[in-house]
FISE-547364 format. One record per residue (C-alpha): residue in one letter; x, y, z. Coordinates in steps of 0.5 Angstrom, whole numbers, plus 500, padded with zeros to 3 digits. Layout:
<tormis>
<tormi lodren="A" u="X" v="Y" w="Z"/>
...
</tormis>
This chain:
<tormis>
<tormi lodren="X" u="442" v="271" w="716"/>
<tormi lodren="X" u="441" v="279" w="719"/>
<tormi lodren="X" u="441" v="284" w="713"/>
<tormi lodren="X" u="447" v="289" w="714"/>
<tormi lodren="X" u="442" v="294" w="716"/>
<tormi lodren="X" u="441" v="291" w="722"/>
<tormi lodren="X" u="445" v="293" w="728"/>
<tormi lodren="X" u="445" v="296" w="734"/>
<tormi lodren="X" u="442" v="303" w="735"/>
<tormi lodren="X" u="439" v="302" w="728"/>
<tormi lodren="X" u="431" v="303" w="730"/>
<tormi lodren="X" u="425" v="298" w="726"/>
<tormi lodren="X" u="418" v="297" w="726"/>
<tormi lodren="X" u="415" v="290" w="726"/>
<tormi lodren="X" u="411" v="288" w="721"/>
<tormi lodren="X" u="404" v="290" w="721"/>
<tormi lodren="X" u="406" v="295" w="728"/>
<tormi lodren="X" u="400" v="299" w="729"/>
<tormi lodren="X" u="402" v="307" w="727"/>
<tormi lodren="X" u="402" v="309" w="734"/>
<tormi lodren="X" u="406" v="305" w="737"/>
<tormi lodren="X" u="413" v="308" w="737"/>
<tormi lodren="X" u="419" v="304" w="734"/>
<tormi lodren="X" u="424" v="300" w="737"/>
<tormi lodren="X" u="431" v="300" w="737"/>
<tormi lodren="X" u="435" v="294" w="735"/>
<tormi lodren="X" u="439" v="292" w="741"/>
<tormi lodren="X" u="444" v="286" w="738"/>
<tormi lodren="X" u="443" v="282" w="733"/>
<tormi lodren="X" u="445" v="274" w="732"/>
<tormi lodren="X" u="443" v="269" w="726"/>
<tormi lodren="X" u="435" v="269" w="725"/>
<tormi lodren="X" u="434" v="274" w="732"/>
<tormi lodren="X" u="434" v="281" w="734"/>
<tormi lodren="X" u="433" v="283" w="741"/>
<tormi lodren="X" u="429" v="290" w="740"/>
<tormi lodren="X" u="426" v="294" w="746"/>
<tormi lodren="X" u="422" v="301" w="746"/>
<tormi lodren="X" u="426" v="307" w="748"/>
<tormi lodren="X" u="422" v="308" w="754"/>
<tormi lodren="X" u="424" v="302" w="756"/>
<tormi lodren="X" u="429" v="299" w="762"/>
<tormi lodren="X" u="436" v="297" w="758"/>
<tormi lodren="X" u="434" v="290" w="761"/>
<tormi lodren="X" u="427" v="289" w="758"/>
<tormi lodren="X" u="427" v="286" w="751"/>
<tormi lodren="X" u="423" v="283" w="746"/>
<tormi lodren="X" u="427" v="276" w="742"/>
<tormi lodren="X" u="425" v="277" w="735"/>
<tormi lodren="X" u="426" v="274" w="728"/>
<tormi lodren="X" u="428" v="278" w="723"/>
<tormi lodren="X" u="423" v="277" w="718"/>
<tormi lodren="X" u="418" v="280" w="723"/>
<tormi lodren="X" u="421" v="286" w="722"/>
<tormi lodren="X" u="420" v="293" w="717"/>
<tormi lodren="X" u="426" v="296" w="716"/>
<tormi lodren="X" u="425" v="303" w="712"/>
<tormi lodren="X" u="429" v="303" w="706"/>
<tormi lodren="X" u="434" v="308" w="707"/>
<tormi lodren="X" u="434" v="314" w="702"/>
<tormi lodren="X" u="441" v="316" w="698"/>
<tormi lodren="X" u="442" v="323" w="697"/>
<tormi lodren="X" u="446" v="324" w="691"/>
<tormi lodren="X" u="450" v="331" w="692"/>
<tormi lodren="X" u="452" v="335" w="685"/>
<tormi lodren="X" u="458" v="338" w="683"/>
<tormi lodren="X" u="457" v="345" w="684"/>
</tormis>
C-alpha cells in the first residue's frame, strides 16, 4: 500500500539516487507503483516504480507558540 505521503505533485527521490540527479515529481499512484518523471521531462514520459524504490523526506513539523 503507498504511504499517505505519496501523491500527485509530491517530489521523491529513489533510493541511492546519485545527489546531482534532481528529483522526480510523483505523477499518480496505484498499489505497490508510482509513476514519476523528471520536471524537465515531456508529460508523456514516465518511470513505473515500486514504492519501495522510493526516499521520501521526512516532513519536518513546526510547532507555533502562543504569543
Amino acid at each position: 500500500m503507498p504511504s499517505l505521503l505519496l501523491r500527485p505533485g509530491v517530489t521523491v527521490r529513489l533510493k541511492k539516487q546519485p545527489r546531482h540527479v534532481p528529483d522526480f515529481l510523483v505523477m499518480a499512484c496505484e498499489s505497490d507503483r508510482a509513476w514519476i518523471r523528471q520536471p524537465d521531462w515531456p508529460q508523456h514520459i514516465q518511470l513505473c516504480v515500486r514504492v519501495t524504490q522510493l526516499a521520501v523526506p521526512f516532513l519536518q513539523v513546526v510547532q507555533q507558540t502562543a504569543p
